[in-house]
C-alpha atoms as one frame of an Amber mdcrd trajectory, in Angstrom:
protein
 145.611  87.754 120.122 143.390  86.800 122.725 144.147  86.408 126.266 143.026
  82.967 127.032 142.495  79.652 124.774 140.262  77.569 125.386 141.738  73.538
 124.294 139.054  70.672 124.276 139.944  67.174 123.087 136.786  65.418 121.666
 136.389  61.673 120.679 132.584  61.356 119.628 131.187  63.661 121.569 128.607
  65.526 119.015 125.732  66.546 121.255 128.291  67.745 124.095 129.723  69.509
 121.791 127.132  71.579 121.059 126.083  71.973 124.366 129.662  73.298 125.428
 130.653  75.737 122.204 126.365  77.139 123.228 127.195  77.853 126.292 130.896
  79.475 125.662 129.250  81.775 122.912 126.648  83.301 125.585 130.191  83.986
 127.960 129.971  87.833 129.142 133.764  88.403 129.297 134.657  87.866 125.600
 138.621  87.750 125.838 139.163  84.344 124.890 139.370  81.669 121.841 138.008
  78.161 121.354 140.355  75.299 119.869 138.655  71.970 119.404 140.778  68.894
 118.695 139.147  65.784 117.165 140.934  62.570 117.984 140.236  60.641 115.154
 136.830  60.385 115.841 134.076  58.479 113.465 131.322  61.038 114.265 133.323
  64.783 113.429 132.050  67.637 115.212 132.972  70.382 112.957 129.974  71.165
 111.995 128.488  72.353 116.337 131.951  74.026 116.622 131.938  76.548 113.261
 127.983  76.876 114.014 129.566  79.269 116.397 132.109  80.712 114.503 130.382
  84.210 114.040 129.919  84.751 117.953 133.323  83.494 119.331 136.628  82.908
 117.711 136.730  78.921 117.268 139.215  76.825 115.605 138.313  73.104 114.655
 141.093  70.318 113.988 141.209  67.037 113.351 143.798  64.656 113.548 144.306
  60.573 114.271 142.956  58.774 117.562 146.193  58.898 119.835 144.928  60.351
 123.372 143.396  62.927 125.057 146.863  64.160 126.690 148.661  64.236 123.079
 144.958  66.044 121.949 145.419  68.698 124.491 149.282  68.826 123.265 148.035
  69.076 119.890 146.054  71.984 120.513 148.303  73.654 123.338 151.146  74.598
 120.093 148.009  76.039 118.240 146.781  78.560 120.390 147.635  81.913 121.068
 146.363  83.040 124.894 148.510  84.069 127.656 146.552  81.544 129.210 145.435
  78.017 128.745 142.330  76.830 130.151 141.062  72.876 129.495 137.616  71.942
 129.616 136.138  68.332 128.871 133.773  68.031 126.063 130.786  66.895 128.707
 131.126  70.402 130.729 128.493  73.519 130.188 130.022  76.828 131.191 128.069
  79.014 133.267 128.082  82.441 131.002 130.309  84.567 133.598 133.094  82.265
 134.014 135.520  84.012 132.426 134.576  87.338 133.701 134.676  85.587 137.091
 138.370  84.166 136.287 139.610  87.280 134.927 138.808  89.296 137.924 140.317
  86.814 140.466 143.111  86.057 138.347 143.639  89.775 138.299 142.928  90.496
 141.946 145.329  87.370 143.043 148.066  86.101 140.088 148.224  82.288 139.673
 150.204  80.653 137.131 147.941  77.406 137.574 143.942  77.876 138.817 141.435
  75.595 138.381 137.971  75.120 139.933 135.130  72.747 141.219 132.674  71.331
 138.968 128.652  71.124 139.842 125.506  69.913 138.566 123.477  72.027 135.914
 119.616  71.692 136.561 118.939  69.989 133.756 121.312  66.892 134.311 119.427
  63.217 135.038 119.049  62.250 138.414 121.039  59.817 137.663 123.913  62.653
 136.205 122.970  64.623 139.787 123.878  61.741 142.114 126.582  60.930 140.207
 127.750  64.624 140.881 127.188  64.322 144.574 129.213  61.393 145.234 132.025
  62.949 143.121 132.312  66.534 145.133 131.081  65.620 148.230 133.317  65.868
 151.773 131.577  62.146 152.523 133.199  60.431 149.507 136.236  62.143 148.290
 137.275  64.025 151.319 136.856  67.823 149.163 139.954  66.703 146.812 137.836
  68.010 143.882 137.606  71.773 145.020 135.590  71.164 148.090 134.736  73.795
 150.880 136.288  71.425 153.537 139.862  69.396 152.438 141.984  66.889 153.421
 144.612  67.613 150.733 146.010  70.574 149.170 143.757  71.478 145.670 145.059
  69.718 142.456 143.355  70.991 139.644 141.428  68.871 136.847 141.334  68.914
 133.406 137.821  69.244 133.484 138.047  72.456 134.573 141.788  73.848 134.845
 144.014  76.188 133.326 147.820  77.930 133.348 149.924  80.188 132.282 152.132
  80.404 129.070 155.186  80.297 130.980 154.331  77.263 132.728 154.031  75.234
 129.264 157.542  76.286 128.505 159.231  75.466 131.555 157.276  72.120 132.105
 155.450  71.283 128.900 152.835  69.145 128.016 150.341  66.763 129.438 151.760
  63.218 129.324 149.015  60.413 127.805 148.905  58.905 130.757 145.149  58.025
 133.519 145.144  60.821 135.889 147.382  63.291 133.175 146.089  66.218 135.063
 147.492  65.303 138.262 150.165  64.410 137.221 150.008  67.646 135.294 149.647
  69.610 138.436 152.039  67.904 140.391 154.796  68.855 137.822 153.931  72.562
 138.095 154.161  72.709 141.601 157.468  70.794 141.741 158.803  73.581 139.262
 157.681  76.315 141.460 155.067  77.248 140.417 151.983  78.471 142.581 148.581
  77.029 142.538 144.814  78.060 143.466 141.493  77.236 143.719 138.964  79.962
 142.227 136.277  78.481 143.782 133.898  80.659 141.954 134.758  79.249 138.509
 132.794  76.037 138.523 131.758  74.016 135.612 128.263  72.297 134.823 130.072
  68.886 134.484 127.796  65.997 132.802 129.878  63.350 134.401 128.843  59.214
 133.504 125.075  58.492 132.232 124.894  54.925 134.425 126.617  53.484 137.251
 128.201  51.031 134.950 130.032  53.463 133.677 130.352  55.300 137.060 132.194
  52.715 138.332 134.861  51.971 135.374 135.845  55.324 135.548 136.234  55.768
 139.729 137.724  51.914 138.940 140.627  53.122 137.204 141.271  56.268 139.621
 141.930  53.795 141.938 144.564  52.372 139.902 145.653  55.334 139.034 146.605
  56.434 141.924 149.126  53.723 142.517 150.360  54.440 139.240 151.030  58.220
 140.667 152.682  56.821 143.816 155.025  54.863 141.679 155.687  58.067 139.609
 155.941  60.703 142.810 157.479  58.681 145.808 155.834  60.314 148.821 152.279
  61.838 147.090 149.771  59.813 148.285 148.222  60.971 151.296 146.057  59.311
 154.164 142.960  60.717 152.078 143.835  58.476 148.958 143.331  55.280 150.622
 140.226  56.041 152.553 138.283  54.150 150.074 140.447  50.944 150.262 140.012
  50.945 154.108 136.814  51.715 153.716 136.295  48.799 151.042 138.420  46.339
 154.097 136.735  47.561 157.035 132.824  47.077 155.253 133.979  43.595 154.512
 134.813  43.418 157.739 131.845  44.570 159.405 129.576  42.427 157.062 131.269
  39.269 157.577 130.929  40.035 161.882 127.251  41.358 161.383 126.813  37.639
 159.585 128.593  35.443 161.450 128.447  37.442 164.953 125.987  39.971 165.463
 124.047  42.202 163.358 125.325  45.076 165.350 128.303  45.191 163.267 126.775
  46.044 160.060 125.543  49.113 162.073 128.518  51.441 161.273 127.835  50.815
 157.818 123.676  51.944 158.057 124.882  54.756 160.201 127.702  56.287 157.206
 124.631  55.320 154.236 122.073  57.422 156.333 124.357  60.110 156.761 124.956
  59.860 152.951 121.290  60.264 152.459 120.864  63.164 154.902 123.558  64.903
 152.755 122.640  64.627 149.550 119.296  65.677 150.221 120.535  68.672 151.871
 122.853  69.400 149.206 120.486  68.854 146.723 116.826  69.273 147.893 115.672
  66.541 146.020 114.560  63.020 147.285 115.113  61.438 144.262 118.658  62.323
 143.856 119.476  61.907 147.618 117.595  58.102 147.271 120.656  57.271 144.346
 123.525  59.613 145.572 123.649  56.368 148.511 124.244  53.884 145.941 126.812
  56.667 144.077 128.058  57.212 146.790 128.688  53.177 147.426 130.293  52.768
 143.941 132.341  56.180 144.307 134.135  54.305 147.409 133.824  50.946 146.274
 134.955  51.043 142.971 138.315  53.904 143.718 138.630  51.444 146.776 138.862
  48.505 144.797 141.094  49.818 141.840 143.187  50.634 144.666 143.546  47.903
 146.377 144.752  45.388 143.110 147.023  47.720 141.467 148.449  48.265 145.206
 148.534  44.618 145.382 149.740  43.711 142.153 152.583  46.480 141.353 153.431
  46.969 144.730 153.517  44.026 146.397 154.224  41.594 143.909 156.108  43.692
 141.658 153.946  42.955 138.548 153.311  44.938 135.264 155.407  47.781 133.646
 157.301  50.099 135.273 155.810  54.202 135.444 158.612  55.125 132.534 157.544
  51.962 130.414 153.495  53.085 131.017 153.734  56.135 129.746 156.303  55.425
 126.623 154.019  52.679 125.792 151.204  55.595 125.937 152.628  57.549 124.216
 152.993  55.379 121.675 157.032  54.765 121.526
């Protein structure tokens, strides 16, 4: 029996795939197994996960398309660990993660961890920016692990794991946007103490184009209303930074057009400060040139999401309730 399992849910995901069981077979701390659940997909991935068979202890299952959350579930009554640690299929893990978790887990017991994701050198620019605008302080306030926060850690499925004990008493991941908060939010409510090993980061791939970028950030947006709805009382001032930052840009636009372009300086002053950022963070011009427009989606598009699902379920009292979401998610 190993002592932690490692549960990915993959839908199409071939060449991540590979790139994730690679990187999990070069680990230094060997303690662990690797369950891969296919959901349903049209392009199976057995094949990159029992490549690796001989140099890690994987399992590979298949089952029909329902949802990541009842993947996760799926592979959660398969394994074995003490611990359960989720990774998405579009993460590389740096090869002394484990030995990294292990020790801290060991120096300071947790019965929920998780930890920050980064950008792996060989990401796009495009993958890089993305990155930025997703971890840093200037566009999510640190919620995702960062040094600075406005909000106590919540860890992400991406990159997040728990004890045995803590699947009993609360059970599984509900199929559900935003499943891992509300994930974490369950644990704590049961008791259950939470950390941030801020040493166990994951090379996380993140959206190829800002299309995509900004569906995703989109419905976090929403999301978040839909946790609000769900946890009376959760959302905090740093949620709905992005909606008053979407109002108060509109704002300043509409006065720097109509009244002076003075008012559109608050705007060039945050976007410069952006830029100034990112290139420090990253120490590359290119990336720092399209973390600003990242960074403009990142805020935009949660902002946005926000603001009509605020709008619509709150205020007008439209659309399914939270129970009726997630039975109709789950597929009852």
């Amino acid at each position: 029996m190993k002592k932690y399992s490692v549960i990915v849910p993959v839908y199409n995901r071939i060449d991540e795939v590979e790139d994730l069981m690679k990187s999990l077979s070069q680990q230094t701390f060997k303690d662990f197994e690797v369950i891969v659940v296919e959901d349903g997909s049209t392009m199976p991935c057995r094949e990159q996960v029992e490549k690796y068979a001989d140099r890690i202890q994987a399992r590979y299952f298949f089952k029909s398309n329902e949802g990541r959350s009842i993947a996760r579930n799926y592979g959660i009554e398969r394994a074995e660990g003490q611990y359960l640690i989720f990774f998405d299929s579009d993460c590389v893990i740096p090869e002394d993660y484990f030995a990294i978790l292990d020790r801290e887990l060991t120096r300071t017991p947790l019965d929920c961890f998780g930890g920050p994701d980064a950008a792996h050198s060989s990401f796009t620019t495009t993958q890089k920016a993305i990155s930025f605008a997703m971890t840093s302080f200037l566009t999510t306030g640190g919620i995702r692990g960062g040094k600075v926060q406005m909000e106590k850690f919540v860890p992400r499925s991406f990159n997040m794991g728990y004890s045995r004990e803590v699947y009993e008493r609360v059970g599984g991941f509900r199929e559900m946007f935003s499943e891992d908060i509300d994930m974490s939010t369950r644990i704590r409510q049961a008791g259950f103490n939470i950390g941030l090993i801020r040493d166990a980061y994951v090379f996380h791939k993140r959206r190829v184009d800002f299309r995509k970028f900004w569906r995703q950030v989109y419905v976090f947006g929403m999301s978040r209303i839909t946790l609000k709805l769900l946890y009376p009382g959760s959302m905090k001032l740093v949620h709905t930074l992005p909606a008053l930052a979407v109002i108060a840009g509109l704002i300043c636009v509409a006065l720097g057009i109509f009244v002076s372009p003075w008012w559109l300086l608050p705007i060039a002053i945050y976007l410069v400060a952006l830029f100034i950022a990112a290139l420090c963070s990253t120490r590359s011009l290119s990336v720092a040139l399209l973390a600003v427009p990242a960074g403009i989606i990142q805020i935009c598009g949660y902002g946005c999401g926000f603001i009509k699902a605020y709008f619509t379920k709150i205020i007008l009292g439209r659309g399914r309730n939270i129970e009726e979401e997630i039975a109709i998610r789950k597929g009852k």
